[in-house]
DRENPATOR-184855 format. One record per atom (N, C-alpha, C, CB): residue in one letter; x, y, z. Coordinates in steps of 0.2 Angstrom, whole numbers, plus 5000, padded with zeros to 4 digits. Each point is the difference from the previous one (the first is absolute). Glycine has a CB too. Layout:
BEGIN
AXYZ;...
//
This chain:
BEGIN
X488748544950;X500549965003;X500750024997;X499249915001;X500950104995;X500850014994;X500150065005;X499949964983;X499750115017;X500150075003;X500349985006;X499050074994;X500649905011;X500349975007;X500649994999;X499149955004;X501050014992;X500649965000;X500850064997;X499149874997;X500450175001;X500550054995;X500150035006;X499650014986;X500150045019;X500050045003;X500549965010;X498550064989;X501349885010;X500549965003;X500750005000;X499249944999;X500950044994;X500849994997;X500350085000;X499849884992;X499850185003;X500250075004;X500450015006;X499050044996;X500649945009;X499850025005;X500949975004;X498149984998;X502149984999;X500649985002;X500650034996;X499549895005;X500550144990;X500550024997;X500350085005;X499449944988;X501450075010;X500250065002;X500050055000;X500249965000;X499650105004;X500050074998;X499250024997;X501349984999;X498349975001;X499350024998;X499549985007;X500349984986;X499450095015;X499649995006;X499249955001;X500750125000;X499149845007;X500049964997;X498850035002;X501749885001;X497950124996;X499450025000;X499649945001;X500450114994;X499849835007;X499849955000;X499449985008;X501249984990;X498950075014;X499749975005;X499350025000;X500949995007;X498549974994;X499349994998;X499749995005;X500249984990;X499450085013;X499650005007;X499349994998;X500750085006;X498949894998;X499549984996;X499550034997;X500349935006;X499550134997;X499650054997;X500450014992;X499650065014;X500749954987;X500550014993;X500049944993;X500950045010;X498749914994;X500249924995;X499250034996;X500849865010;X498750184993;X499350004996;X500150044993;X499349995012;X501350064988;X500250054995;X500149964993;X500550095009;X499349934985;X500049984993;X500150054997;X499449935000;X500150135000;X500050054998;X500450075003;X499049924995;X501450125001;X500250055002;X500050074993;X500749915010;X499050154994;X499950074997;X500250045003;X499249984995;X500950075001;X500950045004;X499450094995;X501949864997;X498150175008;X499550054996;X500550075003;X498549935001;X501950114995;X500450055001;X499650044997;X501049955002;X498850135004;X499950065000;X500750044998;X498949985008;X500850044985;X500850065000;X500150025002;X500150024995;X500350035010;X500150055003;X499550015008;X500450034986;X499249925013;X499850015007;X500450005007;X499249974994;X500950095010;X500350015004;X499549975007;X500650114992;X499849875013;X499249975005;X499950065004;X500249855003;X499750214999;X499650045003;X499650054995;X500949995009;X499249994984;X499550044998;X499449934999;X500850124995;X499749825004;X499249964999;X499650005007;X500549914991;X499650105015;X499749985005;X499750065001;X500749905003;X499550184993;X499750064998;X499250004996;X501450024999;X499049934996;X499349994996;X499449975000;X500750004997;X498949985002;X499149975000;X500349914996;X498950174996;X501149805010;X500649944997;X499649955003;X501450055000;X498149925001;X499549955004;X500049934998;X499450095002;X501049894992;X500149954997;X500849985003;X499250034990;X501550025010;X500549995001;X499850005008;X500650064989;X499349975014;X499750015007;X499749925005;X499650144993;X500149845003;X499449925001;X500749964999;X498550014994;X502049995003;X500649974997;X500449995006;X499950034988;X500350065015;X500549985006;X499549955006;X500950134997;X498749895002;X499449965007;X500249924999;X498550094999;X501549884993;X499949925000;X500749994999;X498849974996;X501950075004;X500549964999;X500750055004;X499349934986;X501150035012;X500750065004;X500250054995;X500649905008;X499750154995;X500450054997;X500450045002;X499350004996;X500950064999;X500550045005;X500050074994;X501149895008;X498750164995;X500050074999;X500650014999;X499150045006;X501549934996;X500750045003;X500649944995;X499550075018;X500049914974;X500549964997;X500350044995;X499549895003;X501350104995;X500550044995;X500049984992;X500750005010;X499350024988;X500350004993;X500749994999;X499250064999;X501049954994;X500949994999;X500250095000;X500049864991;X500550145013;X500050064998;X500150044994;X500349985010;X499749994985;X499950064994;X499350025000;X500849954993;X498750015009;X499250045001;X499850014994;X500250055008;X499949924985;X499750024995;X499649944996;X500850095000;X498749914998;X499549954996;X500449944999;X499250094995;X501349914998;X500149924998;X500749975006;X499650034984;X500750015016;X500449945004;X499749965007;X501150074995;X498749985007;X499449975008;X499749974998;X499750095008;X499749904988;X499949954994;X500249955000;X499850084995;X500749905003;X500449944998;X500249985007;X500450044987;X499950005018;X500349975005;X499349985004;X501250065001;X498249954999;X499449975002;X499849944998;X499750115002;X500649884991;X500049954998;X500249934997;X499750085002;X501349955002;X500449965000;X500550005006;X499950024989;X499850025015;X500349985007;X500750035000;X499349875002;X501050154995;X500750045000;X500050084997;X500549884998;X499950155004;X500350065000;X500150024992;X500649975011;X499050104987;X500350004994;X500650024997;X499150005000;X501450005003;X500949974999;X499749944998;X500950065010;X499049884995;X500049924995;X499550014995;X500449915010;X499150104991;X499649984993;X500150044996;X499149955005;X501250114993;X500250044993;X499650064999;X500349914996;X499250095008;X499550064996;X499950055003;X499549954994;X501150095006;X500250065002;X499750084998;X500949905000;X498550074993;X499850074996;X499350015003;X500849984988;X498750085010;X499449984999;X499650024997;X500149965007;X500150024986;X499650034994;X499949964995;X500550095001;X499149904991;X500149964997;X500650044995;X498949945002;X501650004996;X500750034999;X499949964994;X500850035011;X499550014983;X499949974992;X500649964999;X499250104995;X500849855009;X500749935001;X499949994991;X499849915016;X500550054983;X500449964993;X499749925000;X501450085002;X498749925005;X499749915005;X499450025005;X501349935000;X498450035001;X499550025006;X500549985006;X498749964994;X501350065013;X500550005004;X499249965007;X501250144995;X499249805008;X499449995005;X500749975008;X498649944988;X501150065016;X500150025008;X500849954997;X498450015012;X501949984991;X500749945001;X499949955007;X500950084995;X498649955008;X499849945004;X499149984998;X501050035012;X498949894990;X499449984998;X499150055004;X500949874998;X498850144997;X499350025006;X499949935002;X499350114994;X500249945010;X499349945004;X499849964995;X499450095009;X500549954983;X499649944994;X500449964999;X499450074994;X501349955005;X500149954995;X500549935007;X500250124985;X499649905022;X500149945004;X499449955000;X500850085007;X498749974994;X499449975000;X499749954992;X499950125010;X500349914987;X500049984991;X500349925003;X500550134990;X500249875011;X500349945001;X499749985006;X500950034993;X498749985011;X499849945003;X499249974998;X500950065010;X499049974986;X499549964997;X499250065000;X500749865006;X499650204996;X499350035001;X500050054997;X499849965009;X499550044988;X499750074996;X500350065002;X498949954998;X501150114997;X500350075002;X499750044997;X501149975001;X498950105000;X499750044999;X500050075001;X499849905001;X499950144994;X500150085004;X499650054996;X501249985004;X498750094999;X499650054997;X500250045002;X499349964998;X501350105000;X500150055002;X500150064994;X500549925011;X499650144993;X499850094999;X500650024996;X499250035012;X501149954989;X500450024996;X500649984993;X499650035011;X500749994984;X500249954994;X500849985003;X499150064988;X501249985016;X500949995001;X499749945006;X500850154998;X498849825003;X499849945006;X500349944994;X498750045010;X501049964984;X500149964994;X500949925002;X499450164992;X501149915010;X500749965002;X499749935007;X500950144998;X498549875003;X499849945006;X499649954996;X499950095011;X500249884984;X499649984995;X500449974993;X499150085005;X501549884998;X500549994996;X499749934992;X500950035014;X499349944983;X499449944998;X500049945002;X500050054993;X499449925008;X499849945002;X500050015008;X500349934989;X499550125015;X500250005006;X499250035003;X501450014997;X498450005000;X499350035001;X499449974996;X500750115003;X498849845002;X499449994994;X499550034998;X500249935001;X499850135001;X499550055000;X500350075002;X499149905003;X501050154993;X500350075000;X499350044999;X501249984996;X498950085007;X499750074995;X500450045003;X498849994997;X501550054999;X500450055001;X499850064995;X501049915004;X498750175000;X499950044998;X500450024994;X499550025009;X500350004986;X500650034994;X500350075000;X499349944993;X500350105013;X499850045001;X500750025006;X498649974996;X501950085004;X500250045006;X499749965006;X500150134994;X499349885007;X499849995007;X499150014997;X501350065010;X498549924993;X499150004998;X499650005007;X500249924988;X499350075013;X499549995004;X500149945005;X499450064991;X500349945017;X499949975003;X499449934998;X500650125006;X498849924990;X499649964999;X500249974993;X499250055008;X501349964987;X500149964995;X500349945004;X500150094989;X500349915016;X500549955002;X499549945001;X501150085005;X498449965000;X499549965004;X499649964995;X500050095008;X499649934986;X499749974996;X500649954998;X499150094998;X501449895001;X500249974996;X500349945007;X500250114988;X500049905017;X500149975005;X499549975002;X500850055002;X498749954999;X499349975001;X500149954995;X499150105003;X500949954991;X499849924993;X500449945002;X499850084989;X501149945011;X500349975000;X500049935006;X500450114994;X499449955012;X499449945005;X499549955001;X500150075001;X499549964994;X499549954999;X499949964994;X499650065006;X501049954990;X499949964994;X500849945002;X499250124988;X501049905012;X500749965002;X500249985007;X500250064992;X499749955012;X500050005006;X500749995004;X498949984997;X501550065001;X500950005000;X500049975008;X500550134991;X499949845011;X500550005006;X500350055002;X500249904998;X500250135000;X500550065000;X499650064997;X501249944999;X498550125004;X499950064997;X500250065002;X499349954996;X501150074999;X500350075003;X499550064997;X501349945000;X498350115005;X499750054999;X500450065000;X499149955004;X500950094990;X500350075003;X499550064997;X501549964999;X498350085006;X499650065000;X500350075000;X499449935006;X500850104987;X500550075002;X499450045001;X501249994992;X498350045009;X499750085000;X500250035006;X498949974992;X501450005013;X500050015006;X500650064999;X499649895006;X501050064990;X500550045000;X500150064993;X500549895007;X499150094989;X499850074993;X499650065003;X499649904990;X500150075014;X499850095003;X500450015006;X498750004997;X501649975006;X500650035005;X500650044995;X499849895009;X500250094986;X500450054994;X499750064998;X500349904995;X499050085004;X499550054998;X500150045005;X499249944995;X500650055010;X499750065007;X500349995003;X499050015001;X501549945002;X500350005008;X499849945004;X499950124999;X500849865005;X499549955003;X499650045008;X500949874993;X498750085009;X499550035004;X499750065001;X500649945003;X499350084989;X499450034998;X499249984999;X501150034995;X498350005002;X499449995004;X500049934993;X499250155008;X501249894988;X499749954993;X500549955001;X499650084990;X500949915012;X500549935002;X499549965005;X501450064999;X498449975007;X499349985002;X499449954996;X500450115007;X499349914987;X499649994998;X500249954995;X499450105004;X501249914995;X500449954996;X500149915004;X500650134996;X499549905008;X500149935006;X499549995004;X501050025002;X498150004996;X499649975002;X499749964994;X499850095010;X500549944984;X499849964995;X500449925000;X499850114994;X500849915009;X500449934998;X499849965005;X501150044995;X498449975009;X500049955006;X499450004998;X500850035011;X498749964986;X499649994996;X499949944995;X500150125002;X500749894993;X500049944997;X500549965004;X499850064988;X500349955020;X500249955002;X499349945002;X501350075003;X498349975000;X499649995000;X499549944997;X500550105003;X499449924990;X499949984994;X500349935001;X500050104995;X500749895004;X500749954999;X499649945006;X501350104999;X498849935008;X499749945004;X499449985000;X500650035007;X498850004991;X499349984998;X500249954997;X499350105000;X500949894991;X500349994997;X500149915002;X500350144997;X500349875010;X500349955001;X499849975003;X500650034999;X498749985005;X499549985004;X499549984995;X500250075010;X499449954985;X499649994997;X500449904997;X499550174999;X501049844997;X500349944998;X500349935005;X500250114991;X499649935017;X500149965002;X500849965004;X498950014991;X501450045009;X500650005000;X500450045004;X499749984990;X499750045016;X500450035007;X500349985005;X499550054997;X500449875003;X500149965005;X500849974996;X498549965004;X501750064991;X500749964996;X500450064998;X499349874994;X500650225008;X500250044997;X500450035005;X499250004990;X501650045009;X500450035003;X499850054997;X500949935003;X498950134998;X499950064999;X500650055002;X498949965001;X501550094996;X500550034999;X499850075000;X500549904996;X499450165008;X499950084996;X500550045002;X498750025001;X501850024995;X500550015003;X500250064992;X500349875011;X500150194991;X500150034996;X500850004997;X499150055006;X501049994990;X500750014994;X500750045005;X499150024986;X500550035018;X500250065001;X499350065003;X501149974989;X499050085019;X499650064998;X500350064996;X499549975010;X500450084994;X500450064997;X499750055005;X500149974985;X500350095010;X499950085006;X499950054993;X501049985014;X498850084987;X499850044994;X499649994996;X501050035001;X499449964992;X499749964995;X500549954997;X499350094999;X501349895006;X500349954998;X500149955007;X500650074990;X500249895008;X500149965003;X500749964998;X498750015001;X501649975005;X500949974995;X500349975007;X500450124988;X500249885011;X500550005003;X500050015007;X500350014990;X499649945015;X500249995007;X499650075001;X501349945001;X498050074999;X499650045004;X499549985004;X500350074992;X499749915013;X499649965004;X499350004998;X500850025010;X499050054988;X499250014996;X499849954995;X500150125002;X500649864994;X499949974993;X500049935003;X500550104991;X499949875013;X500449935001;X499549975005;X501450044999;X498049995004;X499549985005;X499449964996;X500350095008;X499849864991;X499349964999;X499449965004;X500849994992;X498750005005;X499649985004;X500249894999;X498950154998;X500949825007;X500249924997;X499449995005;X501449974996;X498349974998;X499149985006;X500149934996;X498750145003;X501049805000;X500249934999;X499149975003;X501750005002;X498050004993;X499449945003;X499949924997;X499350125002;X500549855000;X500049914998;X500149955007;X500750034988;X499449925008;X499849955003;X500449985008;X499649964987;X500250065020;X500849995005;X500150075002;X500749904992;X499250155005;X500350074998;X499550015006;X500450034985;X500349995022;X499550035007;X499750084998;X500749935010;X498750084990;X499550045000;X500250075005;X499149874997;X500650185000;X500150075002;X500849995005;X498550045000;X502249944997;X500450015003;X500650064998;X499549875002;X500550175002;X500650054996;X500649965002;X499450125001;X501149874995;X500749955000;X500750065002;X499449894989;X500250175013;X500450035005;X500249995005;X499750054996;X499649925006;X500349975008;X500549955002;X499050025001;X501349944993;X500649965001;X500550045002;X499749934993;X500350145008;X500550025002;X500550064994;X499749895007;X500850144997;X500350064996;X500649964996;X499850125009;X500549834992;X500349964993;X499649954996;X501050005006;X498350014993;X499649974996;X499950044994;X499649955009;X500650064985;X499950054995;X499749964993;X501050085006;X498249924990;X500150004997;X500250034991;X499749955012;X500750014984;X500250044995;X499649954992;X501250065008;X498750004989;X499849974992;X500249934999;X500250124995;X500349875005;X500449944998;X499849935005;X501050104996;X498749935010;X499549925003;X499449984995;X500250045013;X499550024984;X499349994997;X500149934996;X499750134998;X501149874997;X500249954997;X500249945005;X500250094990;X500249925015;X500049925003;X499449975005;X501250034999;X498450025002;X499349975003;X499449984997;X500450065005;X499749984987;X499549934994;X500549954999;X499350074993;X501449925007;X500249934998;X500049955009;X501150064987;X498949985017;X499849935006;X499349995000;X500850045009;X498750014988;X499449965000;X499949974996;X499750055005;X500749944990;X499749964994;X500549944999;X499450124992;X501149885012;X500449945004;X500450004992;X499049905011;X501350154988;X500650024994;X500650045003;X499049994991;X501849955006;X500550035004;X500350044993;X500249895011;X499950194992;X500650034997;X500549964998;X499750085006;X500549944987;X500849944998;X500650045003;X499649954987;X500350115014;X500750025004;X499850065007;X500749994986;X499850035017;X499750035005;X499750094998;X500949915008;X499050104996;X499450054998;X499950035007;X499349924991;X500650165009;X500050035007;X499350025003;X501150064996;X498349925000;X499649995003;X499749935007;X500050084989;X499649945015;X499849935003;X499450005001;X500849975006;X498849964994;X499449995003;X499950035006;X499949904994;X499650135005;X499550025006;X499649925004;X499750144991;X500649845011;X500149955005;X499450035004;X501449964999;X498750085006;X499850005003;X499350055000;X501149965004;X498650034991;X499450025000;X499549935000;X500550114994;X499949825004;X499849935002;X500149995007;X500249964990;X500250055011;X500449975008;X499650035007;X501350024992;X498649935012;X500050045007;X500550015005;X499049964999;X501650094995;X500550005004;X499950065006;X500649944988;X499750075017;X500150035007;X500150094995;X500949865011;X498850164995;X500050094996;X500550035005;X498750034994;X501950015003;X500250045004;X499950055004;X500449964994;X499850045012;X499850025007;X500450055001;X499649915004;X500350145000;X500350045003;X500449995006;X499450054995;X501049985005;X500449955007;X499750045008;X501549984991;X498449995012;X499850035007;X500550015002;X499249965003;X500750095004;X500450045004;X500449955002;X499350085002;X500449855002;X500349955002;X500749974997;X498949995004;X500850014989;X500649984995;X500450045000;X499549964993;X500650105005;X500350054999;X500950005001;X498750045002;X501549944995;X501050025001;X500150065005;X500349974986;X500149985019;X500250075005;X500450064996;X500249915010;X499450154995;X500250064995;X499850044994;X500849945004;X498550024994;X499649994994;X499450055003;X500449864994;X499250195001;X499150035002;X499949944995;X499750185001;X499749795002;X499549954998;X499550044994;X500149935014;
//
């Protein structure tokens, strides 16, 4: 009741966008997991041996053709996936572990520490140690954060499971780097970046059994969506190879095998909805505005954009 109420009185303040509207398919959601493939680019996942990722676009909406921030590099896309803003506002502009004096964390709030304050468990298990900055204190009740540069797809996995089933977080954030360690290694859309990304779709695999086994598919927003692709053996700055992510949305409400292209060519989505589309499903308002938005219409039976007929057509206009 207090969250309602909190998410009410937001909801009228100035200059902060309001995320409060609750469709009904939307009212069954409790739970939200946010699973990010490093570096997966979406033509080499749909390249790949991916029959888990694949069963995912069949039961929920997506879009092959969503962006990144244009810097394209691991931690700041990172953070804006998980603060809904630009990394100009939220600060983390580097992506390394840097040997600070102070530990440095985002200047705007994550998904945890909103979710923290609205009363719900948090959570996370990610590949890399510079992710650390997303893990400020008392913001997270459950962490594992590799010590490691970067480590394995299946350490993240074993330790996200656990965190699963022993705890059973509201909020979990998954991050899988091997996708993006061997795209450094070899290249991306190479045979082993391939085999790389049949593995991760494997432990996504894993993940939803997981969330089915516990019971918990009927109350869970499911989130797969990447940092950044790449080209060569890198990836950066405003290169459409690197800034193309995959975004795939299954749960409760969530229309089924829908590509959310079809809304049309001013329909785009970016990293920074990932973060306002777990706070509309979990009926939590951003305290300030924020350049991402809910994916609304992956609830909605809103009207799909059409083409215009000949009949329509502006005198003087090819149809």
């Amino acid at each position: 009741m207090l969250r309602v109420l909190w998410v009410v009185v937001l909801s009228l303040l100035p200059g902060i966008p309001s995320l409060a509207a609750d469709p009904p398919a939307q009212r069954r959601i409790r739970h939200v997991i946010i699973i990010s493939i490093d570096g997966l680019r979406p033509d080499v996942l749909l390249r790949a041996d991916t029959p888990n990722l694949r069963a995912l676009l069949r039961r929920g909406s997506f879009s092959m053709w969503a962006r990144t921030t244009p810097q394209s590099i691991t931690l700041p896309s990172h953070v804006s996936m998980l603060t809904g803003v630009s990394p100009s506002v939220h600060g983390i502009e580097w992506n390394a572990d840097l040997p600070l004096a102070q530990p440095v964390f985002p200047a705007r709030p994550t998904l945890f520490e909103l979710a923290k304050g609205a009363g719900l468990r948090t959570a996370m298990a990610v590949g890399k140690s510079k992710m650390a900055m997303l893990a400020p204190p008392a913001v997270l009740d459950h962490a594992w954060i590799t010590p490691l540069a970067a480590c394995s797809d299946r350490e993240v996995l074993e330790q996200a499971l656990r965190i699963l089933r022993e705890h059973r977080p509201d909020v979990l954030f998954i991050h899988l780097p091997q996708v993006d360690n061997v795209g450094h290694a070899h290249g991306w859309g190479t045979p082993e970046q391939l085999a790389a990304v049949a593995n991760a779709d494997d432990c996504v695999g894993q993940i939803v059994a997981a969330v089915d086994e516990l019971g918990r598919a009927d109350s869970t927003l499911l989130i797969v969506s990447s940092d950044h692709g790449g080209a060569g053996r890198t990836h950066g700055p405003d290169d459409p190879r690197s800034r193309a992510i995959p975004w795939i949305a299954v749960g409760p409400g969530v229309r089924p095998d829908f590509d959310l292209t079809r809304l049309g060519k001013d329909f785009e989505i970016q990293t920074y909805d990932t973060f306002a589309t777990a706070c509309f499903a979990l009926g939590i308002q951003p305290r300030s505005r924020i350049d991402g938005k809910p994916i609304r219409e992956m609830f909605d039976g809103l009207e799909l954009s059409q083409p215009v007929s000949e009949s329509q057509s502006p005198p003087g206009s090819s149809p």
